[in-house]
N, C-alpha and C positions, 0 to 999 in steps of 0.2 A: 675568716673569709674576707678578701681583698675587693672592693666596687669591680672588678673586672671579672671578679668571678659570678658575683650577683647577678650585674649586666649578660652575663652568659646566661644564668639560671634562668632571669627573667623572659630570657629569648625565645630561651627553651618552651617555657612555658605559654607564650605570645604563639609559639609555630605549634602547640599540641593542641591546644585549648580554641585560639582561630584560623591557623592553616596561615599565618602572618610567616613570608620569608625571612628569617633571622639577618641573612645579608641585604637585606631591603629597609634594615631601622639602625637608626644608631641610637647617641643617649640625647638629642636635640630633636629627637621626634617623639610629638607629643600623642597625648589621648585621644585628640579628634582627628589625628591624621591614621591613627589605626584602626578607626571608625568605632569605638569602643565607648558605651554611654556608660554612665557612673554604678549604675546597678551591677555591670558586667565587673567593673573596676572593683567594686569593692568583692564582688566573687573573687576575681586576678588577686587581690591581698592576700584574702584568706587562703589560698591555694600558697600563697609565697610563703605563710606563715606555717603552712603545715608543711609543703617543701624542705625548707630551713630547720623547721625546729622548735622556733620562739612564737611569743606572744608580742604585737605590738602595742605598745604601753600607749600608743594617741597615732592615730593614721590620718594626721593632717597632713594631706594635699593641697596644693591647689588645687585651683579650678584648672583643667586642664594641662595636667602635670607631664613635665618630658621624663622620656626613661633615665634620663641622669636624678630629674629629682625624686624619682620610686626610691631609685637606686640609694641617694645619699637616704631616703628615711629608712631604709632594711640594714640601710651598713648603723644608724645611730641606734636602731632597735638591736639590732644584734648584738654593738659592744655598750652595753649595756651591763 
């Protein structure tokens, strides 16, 4: 699975999970522009993780992480 596919899954997920328009984010919009507090976020993981497939091995974020750097940690978790 290629970051462009992730970034899709993730969307998906952002529009099922908070009703967020997938063409209203890109990967430079972060956590607090999707109004999304960290309890939620670390739900949002675990949902990627069941999603997907895998286990992630450490889900270090930042503090208020954009969708590209979810994204780069599920692409490092994945090809694992």
């Amino acid at each position: 699975m290629d970051k462009s596919e992730i970034m899709a899954q993730l969307k998906r997920l952002l529009h099922s999970q908070f009703e967020i328009d997938p063409d209203s984010i890109d990967g430079s919009t972060r956590q607090a522009d999707l109004g999304i507090d960290s309890i939620l976020m670390v739900g949002l993981m675990l949902d990627i993780e069941s999603e997907l497939g895998f286990s992630f091995d450490m889900m270090d974020l930042p503090k208020n992480p954009s969708l590209n750097e979810i994204c780069d940690l599920v692409y490092r978790n994945l090809n694992k």
